[in-house]
N, C-alpha and C positions, 0 to 999 in steps of 0.2 A: 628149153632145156631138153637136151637129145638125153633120149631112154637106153642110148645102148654105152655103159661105162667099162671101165675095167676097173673090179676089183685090187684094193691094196695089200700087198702081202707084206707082212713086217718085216720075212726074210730079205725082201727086195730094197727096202729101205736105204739111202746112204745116211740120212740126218736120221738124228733121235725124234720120233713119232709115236703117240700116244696109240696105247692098244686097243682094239675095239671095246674089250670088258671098260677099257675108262670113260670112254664115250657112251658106251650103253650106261652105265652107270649115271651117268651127267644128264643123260635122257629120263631113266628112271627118277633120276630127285626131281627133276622138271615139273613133268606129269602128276606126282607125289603132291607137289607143290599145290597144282592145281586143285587135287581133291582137297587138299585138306584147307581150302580157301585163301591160300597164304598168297595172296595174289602181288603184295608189293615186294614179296620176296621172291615172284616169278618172275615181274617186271624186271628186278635186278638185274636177270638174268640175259637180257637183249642189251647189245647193245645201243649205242647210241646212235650209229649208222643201219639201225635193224631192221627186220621188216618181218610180218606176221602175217602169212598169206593163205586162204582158203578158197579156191578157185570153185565158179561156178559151173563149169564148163571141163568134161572130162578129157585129157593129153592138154590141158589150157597153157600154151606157152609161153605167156604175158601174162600180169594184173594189167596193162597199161592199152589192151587190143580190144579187151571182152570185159563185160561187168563183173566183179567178184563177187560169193558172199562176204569175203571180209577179204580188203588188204589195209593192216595199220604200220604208219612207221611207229619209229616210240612214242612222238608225242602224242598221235593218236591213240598207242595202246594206254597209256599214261592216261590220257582221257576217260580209255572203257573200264580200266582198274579203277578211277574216283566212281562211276556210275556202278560198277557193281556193289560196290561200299558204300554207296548212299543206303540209308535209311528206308527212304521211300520210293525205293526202285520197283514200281509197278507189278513188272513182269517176274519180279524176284519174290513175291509175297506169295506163299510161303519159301523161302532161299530152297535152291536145288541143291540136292547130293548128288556128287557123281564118285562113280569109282572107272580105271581106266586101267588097260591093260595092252603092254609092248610087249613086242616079240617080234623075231625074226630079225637080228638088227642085222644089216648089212655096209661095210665103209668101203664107198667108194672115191674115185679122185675126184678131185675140183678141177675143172679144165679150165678156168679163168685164176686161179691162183693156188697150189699147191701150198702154201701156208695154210690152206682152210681146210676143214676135214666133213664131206657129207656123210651124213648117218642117217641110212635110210630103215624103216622102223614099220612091222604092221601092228593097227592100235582098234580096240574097240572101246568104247568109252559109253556107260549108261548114265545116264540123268533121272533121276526121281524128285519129284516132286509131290508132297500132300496132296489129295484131290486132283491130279492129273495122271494123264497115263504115263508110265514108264517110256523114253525116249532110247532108243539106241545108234548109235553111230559108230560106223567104221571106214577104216580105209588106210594110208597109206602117209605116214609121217615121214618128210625130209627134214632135215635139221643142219642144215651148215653152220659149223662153230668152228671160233680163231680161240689161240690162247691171249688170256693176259695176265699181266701179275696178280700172282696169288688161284690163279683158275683158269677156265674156260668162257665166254659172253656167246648168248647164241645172234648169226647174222640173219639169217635168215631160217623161219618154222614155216615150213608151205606143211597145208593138211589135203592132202588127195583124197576125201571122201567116193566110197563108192557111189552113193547117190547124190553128186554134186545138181545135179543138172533137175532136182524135182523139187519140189516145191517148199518151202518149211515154215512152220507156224516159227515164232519171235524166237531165235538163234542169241542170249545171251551169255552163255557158257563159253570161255576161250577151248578150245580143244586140243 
């Protein structure tokens, strides 16, 4: 994925295109989503051709070159939402709080198909947990989303953590 895009301007538009407030918006319930544990109503939210990507490796230009910390299509995130929902999810005793916060949203084009809209996003996101220290992560949200009937489906979430590349005790939390 090259780093150097051109921004979208509505004025430039010829077809009717959703405005960035509507995008950031669909980002904001996302995220929302996420804290508030509503997880099979995040799932929702990807499509069925999706992919949820969290690269280990900082400018990572593949999941498919280099190890990731996370890449799931759906049925795999489908997977990670039943395990956070189990009962006796180990790593989740006591469950984590998180609260998360966007900003900066920027729409760029999609060079592989202008039907899709990238929304790129910077996010800081803490985790608490009873008995453990406070975790904080940030970095850099992409969010490629198509419309469909009735809304938006995300295709692709890549999370660009600053400290992709150091080490991390047990990463359960979708980000």
């Amino acid at each position: 994925m090259s780093s150097a895009k051109v921004v979208i301007k509505p004025e430039s538009l010829v077809e009717p295109r959703l405005a960035l407030a509507d995008l950031q918006q669909f980002v904001e319930h996302e995220v929302a989503l996420l804290d508030e544990q509503r997880f099979e109503e995040w799932l929702n939210l990807f499509a069925d051709d999706s992919a949820y990507w969290v690269p280990a490796k900082p400018a990572q230009e593949s999941p498919f070159n280099y190890v990731s910390l996370f890449y799931d299509d759906k049925h795999t995130l489908t997977i990670r939402v039943q395990r956070l929902r189990h009962p006796a999810i180990h790593s989740q005793i006591p469950r984590s709080k998180t609260v998360r916060l966007v900003a900066n949203f920027k729409l760029e084009s999609h060079d592989a198909d202008p039907s899709l809209y990238r929304v790129i996003s910077k996010f800081v996101m803490l985790e608490d947990r009873p008995g453990y220290d406070r975790r904080l992560f940030g970095g850099r949200y992409t969010h490629v989303v198509r419309g469909k009937s009735g809304g938006l489906e995300i295709v692709l979430k890549r999370v660009d953590l600053t400290n992709c590349d150091q080490s991390f005790p047990a990463l359960t939390q979708p980000f």
